[in-house]
VMD Tcl script that draws the C-alpha trace (Angstrom):
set ca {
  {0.00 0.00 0.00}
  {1.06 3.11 -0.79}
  {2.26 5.59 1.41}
  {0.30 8.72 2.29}
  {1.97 11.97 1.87}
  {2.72 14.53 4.41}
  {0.48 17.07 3.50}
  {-1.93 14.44 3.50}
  {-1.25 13.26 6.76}
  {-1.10 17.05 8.36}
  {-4.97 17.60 7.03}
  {-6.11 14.10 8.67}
  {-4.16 14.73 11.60}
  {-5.84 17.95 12.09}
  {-2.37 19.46 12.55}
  {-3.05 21.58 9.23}
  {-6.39 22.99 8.11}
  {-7.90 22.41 4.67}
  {-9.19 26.13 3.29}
  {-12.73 26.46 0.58}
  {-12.22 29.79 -1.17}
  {-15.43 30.94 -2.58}
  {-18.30 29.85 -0.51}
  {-21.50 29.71 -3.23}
  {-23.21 26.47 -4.41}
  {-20.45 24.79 -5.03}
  {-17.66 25.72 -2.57}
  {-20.21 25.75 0.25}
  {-21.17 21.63 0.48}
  {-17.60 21.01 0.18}
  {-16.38 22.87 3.31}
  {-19.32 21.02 5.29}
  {-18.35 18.14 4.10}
  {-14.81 17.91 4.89}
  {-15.80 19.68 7.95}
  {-17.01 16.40 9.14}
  {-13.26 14.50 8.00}
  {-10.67 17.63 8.89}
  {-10.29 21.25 10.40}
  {-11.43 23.59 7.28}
  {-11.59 27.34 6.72}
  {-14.14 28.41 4.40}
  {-13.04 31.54 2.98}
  {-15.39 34.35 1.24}
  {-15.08 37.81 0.01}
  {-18.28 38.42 1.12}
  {-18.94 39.56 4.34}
  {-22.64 39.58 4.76}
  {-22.46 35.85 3.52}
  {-19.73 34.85 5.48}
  {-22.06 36.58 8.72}
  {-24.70 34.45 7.40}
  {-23.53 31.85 7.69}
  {-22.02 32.31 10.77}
  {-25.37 32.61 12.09}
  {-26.31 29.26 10.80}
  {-28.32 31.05 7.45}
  {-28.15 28.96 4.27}
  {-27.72 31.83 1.39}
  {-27.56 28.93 -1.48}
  {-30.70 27.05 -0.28}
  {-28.71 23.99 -0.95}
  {-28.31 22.84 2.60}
  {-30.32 20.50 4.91}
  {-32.25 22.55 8.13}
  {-28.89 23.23 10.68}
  {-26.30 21.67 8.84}
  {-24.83 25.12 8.53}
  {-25.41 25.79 12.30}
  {-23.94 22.81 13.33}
  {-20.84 22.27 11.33}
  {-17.59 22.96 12.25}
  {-16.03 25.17 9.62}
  {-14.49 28.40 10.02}
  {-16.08 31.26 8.06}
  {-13.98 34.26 7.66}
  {-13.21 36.96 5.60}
  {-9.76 37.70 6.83}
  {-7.11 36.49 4.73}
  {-5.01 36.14 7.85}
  {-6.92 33.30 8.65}
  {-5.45 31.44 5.74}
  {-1.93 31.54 7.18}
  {-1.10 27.94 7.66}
  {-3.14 26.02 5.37}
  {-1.88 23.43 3.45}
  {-4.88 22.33 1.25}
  {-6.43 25.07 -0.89}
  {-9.83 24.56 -2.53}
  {-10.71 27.07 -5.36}
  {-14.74 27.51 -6.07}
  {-15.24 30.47 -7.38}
  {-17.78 31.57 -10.16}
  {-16.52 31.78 -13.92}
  {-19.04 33.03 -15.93}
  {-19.06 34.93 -19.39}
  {-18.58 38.63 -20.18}
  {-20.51 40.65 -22.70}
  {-20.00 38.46 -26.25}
  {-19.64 35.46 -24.34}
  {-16.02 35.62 -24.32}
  {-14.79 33.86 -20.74}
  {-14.58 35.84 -17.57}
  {-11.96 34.64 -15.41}
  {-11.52 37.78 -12.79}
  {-13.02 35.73 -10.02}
  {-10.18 32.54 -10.35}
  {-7.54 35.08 -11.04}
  {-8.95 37.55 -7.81}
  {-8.76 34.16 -5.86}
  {-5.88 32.64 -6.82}
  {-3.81 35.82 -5.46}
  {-5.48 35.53 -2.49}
  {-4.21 32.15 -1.90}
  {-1.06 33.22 -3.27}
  {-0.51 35.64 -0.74}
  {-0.78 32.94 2.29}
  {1.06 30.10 0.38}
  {3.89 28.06 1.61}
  {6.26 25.57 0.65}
  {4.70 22.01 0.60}
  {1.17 23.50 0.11}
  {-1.27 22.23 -2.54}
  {-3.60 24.26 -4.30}
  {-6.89 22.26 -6.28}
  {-8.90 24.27 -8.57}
  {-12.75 24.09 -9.19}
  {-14.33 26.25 -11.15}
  {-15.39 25.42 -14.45}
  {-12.81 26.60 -17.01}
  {-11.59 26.05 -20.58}
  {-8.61 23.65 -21.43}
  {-5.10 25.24 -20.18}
  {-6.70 28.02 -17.46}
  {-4.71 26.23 -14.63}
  {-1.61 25.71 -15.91}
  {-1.62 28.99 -18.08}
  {-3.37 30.94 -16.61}
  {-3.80 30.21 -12.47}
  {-0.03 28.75 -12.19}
  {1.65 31.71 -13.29}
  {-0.23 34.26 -11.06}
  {0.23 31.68 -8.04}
  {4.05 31.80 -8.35}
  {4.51 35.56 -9.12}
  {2.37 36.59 -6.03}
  {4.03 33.72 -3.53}
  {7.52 33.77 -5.30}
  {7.34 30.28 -5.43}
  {7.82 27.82 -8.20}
  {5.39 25.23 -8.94}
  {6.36 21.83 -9.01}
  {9.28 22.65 -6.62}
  {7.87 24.23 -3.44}
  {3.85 23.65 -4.47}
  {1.40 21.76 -6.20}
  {-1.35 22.27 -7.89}
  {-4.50 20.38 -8.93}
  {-7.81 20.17 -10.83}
  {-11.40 18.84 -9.63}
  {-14.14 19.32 -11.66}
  {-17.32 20.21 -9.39}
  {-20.06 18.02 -10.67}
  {-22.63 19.15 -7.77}
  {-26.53 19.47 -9.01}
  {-27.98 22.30 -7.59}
  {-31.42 21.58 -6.05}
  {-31.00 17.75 -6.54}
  {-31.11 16.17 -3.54}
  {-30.30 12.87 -5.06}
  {-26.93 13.14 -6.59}
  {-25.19 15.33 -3.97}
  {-21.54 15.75 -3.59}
  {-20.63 12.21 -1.94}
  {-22.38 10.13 -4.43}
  {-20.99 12.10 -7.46}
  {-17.44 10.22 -8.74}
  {-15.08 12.56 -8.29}
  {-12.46 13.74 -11.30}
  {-9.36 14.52 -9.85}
  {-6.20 15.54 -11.66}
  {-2.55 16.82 -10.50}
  {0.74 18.65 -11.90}
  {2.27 15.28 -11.35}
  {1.99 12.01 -9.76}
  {2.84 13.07 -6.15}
  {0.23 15.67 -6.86}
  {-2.14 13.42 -8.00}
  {-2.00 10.63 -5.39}
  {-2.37 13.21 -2.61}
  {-5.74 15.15 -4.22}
  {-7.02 11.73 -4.89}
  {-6.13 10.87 -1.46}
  {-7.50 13.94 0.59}
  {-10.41 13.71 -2.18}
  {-12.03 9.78 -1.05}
  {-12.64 11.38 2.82}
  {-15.54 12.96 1.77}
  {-16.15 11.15 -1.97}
  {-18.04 7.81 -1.04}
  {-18.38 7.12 -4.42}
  {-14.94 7.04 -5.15}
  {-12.64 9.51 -6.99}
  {-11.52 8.84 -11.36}
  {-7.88 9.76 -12.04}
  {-7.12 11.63 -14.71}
  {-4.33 11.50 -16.94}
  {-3.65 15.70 -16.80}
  {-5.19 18.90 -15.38}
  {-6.16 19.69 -19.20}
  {-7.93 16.54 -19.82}
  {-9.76 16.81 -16.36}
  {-10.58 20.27 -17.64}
  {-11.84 19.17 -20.76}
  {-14.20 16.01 -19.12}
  {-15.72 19.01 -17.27}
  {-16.55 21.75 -19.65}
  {-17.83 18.72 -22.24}
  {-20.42 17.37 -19.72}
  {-22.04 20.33 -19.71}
  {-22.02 21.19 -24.15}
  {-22.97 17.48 -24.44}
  {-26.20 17.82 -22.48}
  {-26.57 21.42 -24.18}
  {-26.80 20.05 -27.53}
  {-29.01 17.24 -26.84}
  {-31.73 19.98 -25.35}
  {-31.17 22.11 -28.52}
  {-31.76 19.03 -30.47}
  {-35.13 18.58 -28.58}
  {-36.14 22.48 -28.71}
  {-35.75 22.29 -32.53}
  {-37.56 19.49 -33.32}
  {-40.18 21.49 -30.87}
  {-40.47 24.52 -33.03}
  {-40.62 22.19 -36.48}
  {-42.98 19.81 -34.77}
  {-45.12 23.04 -33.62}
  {-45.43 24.03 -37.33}
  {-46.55 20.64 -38.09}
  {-48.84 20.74 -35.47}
  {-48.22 17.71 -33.74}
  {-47.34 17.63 -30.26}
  {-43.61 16.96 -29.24}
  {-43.87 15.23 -25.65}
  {-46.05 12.80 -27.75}
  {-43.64 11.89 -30.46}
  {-40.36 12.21 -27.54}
  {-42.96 9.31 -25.33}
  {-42.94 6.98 -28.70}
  {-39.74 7.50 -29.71}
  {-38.76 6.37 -25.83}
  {-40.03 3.08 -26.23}
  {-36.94 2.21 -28.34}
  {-33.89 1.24 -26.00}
  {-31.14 3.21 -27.08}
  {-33.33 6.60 -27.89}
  {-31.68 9.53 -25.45}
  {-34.31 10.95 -22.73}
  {-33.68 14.56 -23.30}
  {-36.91 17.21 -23.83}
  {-37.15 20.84 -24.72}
  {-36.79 23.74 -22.60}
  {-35.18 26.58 -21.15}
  {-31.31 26.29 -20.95}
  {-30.11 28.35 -18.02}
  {-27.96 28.58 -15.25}
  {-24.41 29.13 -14.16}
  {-23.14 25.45 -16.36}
  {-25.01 24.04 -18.94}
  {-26.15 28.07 -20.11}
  {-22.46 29.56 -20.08}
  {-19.60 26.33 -20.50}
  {-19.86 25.54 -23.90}
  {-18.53 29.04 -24.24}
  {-15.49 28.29 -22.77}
  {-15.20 25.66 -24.89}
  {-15.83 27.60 -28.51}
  {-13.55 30.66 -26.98}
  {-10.61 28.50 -26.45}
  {-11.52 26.37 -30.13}
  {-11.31 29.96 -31.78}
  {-8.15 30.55 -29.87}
  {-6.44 27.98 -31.66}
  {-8.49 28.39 -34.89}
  {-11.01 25.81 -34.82}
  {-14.24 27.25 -35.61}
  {-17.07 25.07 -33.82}
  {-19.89 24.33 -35.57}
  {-22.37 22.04 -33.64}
  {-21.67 24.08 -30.37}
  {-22.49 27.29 -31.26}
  {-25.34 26.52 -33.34}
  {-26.55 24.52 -30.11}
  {-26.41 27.77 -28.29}
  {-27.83 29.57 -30.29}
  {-30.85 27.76 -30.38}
  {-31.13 27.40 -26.72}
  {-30.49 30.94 -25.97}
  {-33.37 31.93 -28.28}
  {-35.66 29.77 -26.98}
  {-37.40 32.28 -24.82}
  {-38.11 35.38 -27.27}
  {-39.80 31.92 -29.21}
  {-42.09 31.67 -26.60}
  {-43.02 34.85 -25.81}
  {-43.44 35.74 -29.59}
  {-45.55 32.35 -30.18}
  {-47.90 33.63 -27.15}
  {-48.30 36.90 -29.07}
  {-49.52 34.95 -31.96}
  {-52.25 33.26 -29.68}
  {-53.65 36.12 -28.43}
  {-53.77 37.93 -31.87}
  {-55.45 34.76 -33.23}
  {-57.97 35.39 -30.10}
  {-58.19 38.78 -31.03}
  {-57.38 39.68 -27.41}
  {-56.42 43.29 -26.47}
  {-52.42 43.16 -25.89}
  {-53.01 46.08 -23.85}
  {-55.55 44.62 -21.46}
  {-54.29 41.12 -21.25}
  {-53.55 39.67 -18.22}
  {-50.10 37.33 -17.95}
  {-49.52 35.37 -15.25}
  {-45.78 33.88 -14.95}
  {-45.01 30.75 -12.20}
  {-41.37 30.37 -11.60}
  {-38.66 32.51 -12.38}
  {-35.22 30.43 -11.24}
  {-33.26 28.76 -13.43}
  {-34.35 25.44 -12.87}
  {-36.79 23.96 -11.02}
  {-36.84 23.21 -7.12}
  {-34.09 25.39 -6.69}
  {-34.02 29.49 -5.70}
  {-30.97 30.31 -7.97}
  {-31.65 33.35 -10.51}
  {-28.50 33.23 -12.15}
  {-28.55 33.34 -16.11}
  {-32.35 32.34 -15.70}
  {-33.85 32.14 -19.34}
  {-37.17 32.95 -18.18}
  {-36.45 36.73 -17.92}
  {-36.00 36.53 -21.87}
  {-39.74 35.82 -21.82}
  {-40.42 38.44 -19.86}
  {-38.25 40.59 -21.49}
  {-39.66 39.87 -25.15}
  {-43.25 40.31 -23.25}
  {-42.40 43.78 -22.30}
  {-41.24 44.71 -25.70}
  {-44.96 44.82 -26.30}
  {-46.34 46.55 -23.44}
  {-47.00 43.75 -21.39}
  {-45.76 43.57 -17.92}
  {-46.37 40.00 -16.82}
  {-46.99 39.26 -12.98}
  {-44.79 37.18 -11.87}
  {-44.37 34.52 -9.18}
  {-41.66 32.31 -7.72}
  {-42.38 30.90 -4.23}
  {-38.21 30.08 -3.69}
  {-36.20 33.12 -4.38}
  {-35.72 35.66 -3.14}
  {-37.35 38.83 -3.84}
  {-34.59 41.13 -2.91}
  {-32.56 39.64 -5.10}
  {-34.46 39.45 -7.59}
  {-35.28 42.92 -7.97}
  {-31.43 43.68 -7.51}
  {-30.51 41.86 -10.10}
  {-33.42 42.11 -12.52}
  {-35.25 44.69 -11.24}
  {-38.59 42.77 -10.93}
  {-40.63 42.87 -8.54}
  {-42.18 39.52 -7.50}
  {-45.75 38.98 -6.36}
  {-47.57 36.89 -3.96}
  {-49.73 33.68 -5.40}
  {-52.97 35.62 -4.70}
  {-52.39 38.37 -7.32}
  {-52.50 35.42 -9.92}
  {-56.65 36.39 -10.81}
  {-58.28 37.35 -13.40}
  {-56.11 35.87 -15.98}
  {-56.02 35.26 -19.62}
  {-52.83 33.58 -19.96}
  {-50.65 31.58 -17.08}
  {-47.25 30.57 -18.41}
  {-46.39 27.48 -16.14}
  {-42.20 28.64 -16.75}
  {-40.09 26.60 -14.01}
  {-42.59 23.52 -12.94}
  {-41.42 23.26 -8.93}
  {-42.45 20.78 -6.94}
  {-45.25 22.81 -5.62}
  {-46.43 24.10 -9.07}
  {-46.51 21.17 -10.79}
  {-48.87 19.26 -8.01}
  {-51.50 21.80 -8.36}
  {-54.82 20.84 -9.28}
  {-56.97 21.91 -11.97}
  {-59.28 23.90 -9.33}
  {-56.52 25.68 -8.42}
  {-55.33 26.53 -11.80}
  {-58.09 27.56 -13.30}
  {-59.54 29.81 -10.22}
  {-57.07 32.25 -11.19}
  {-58.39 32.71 -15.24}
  {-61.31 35.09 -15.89}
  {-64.43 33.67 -15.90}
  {-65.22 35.28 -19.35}
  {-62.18 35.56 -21.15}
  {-60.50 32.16 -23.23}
  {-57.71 30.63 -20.79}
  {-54.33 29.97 -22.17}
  {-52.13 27.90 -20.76}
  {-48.69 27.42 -21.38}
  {-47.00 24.65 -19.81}
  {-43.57 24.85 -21.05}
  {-42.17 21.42 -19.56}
  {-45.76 20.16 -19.92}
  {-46.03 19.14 -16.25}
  {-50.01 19.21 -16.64}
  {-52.22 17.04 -18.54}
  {-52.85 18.34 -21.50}
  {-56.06 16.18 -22.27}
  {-57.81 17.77 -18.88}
  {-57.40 21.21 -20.12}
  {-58.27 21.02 -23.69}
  {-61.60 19.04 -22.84}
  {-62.20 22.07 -20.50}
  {-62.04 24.76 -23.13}
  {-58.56 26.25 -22.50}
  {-56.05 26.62 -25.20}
  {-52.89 24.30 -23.84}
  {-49.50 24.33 -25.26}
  {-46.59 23.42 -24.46}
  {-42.62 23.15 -26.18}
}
mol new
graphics top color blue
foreach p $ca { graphics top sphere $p radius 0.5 }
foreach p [lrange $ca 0 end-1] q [lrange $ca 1 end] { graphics top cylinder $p $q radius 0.2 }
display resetview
């Protein structure tokens, strides 16, 4: 058996602490869970989150009731705090900048944090979602100007894809195999090593940083494709009229057929990642093709529906000016309170464009936020009345369960109901022998 490194040893040992910088969805579940193993600092910029969460308050939602309370990590903001730490854990966000081109301030901000409190022997693992070469190109060289250290010599450094589900409280962070890569083999052992305390599922080796880089940002362009596959055939089906979920639930029956449907593409992975894969593919002069054409179909998707429930109401002859919209969920995907890169506020956005001002309501985020970052203001369930459309947007749990009673107490008695149930949650049989206009992607 092989033996376990020093470093290693020092975390177990609880003679060293193991430091998460950037404390969001990610970072967050990762310092509670080695919390439970080793001593760990979770480090954030943020001060009112760091206060939160101090005081036991969840700002990510992603948590079980106390488990912030009643873990053991550190929170600080004080960069002092990191003295000492021989483990560093990089989750920070990296999303894209205006023309999708890659914004890596946040990995660069943190990696001269860490920098700054890094000693010989230490070993620094990266995160965040990132193109091909960001670690060794771009990370490495800002760790070993701001430490005057070499890499390789006095440090290592590392890359672990984070594969955590936000809102899924099935594949969480221990039952999720683990990708782990290193600058070398020592490297690699001791990640791996440090990795399986909190990875029950076990942790895959990789052969280098770039091709753990690569498995990551693929995952994500993969699964974007296949949905811009589905929303496609939705809009040519549409034209056809025939209904998509129908032909997806016969197509199904064959064993090999992928389970993918249509929808909005959102979020802080599956929405943005494939970007960093094109940027760095036109950085070496590959121009993508199937990528980018995937994106752009996803990323349209919502000016699609808003414009196709213009062309219903015309076809009603309904006033645009007094029509009533109701809107249920406005997060990115469902069951979850995360706004980010939510593709629902391109419906709304399109539905403004001509004069309407839908009301919208999501019982999981948060309103302050939302109205920060959108400048939307949310309403409560009751102001749903008196509609002539409801656009069912993100189906949580507590949305899709309704019943029909409850649905269709909030359309005008007098007026035709529209419903559009994007993910088509509902029934569409039970609505259509009712008399309302149901449609769905």
């Amino acid at each position: 058996m092989r033996t376990k490194s020093e470093t290693y040893e020092g975390i177990v040992n609880r003679q060293a602490p193991l430091a998460v910088v950037g404390l969001g969805y990610v970072g967050l579940p990762i310092a509670v869970a080695f919390s439970k193993k080793v001593n760990v600092i979770g480090f954030d910029v943020n001060v009112q989150k760091v206060n939160g969460y101090r005081s036991g308050i969840d700002a990510t939602g992603e948590m079980e009731d106390g488990e912030i309370k009643n873990c053991s990590v550190d929170f600080t903001s004080d960069i002092e705090q990191l003295s000492g730490v021989k483990f560093f854990i990089i989750a920070v966000p990296t999303p894209v900048q205006s023309g999708n081109v890659p914004d890596l301030k946040y990995v660069q901000s943190a990696s001269q944090i860490v920098a700054k409190k890094l000693t010989k022997g230490a070993i620094v693992v990266f995160e965040s979602t990132v193109y091909p070469g960001v670690t060794e190109e771009v990370c490495i060289p800002i760790l070993e100007a701001e430490s005057g250290l070499r890499c390789g010599d006095d440090f290592k450094v590392g890359y672990s894809p984070e594969r955590i589900n936000p809102g899924d409280t099935v594949h969480r962070l221990e039952n999720i195999v683990k990708i782990v890569s290193g600058i070398d083999k020592d490297a690699l052992e001791t990640i791996a090593n440090v990795y399986e305390l909190v990875i029950e599922a076990g942790v895959y080796r990789a052969e280098s940083i770039k091709v753990a880089e690569a498995a990551k940002v693929i995952e994500n362009a993969q699964r974007d494709i296949n949905i811009a596959f589905m929303n496609e055939l939705s809009m040519l089906f549409n034209r056809m009229k025939i209904d998509t979920k129908e032909v997806l639930q016969a197509a199904g029956t064959k064993w090999n057929f992928l389970n993918f449907s249509p929808g909005l593409v959102g979020g802080h992975c599956i929405g943005i990642d494939p970007y960093y894969l094109t940027y760095k593919a036109e950085d070496i002069g590959y121009h993508s093709q199937i990528i980018l054409a995937g994106r752009h179909i996803n990323d349209g998707m919502g000016k699609y529906i808003a414009q196709y429930i213009i062309k219903i109401l015309v076809h009603m002859r309904l006033d645009l000016i007094d029509v009533r919209i109701g809107l249920l969920g406005l997060s990115y995907k469902e069951d979850s309170s995360d706004t980010r890169n939510t593709k629902v506020i391109d419906i709304i956005d399109e539905l403004q464009e001509y004069g309407i001002q839908p009301i919208i309501v999501d019982p999981l985020v948060d309103k302050e936020q939302v109205y920060s970052e959108y400048r939307l203001k949310l309403s409560e369930p009751s102001d749903l009345n008196q509609l002539n459309v409801l656009i069912v947007a993100v189906p949580h749990q507590s949305i899709a369960q309704m019943s029909f009673q409850e649905i269709d107490q909030m359309y005008s008695i007098h007026q035709p109901k529209v419903l559009v149930d994007i993910k088509g949650v509902y029934n569409k049989a039970d609505y259509e022998s009712r008399g309302y206009h149901y449609w769905r992607l």
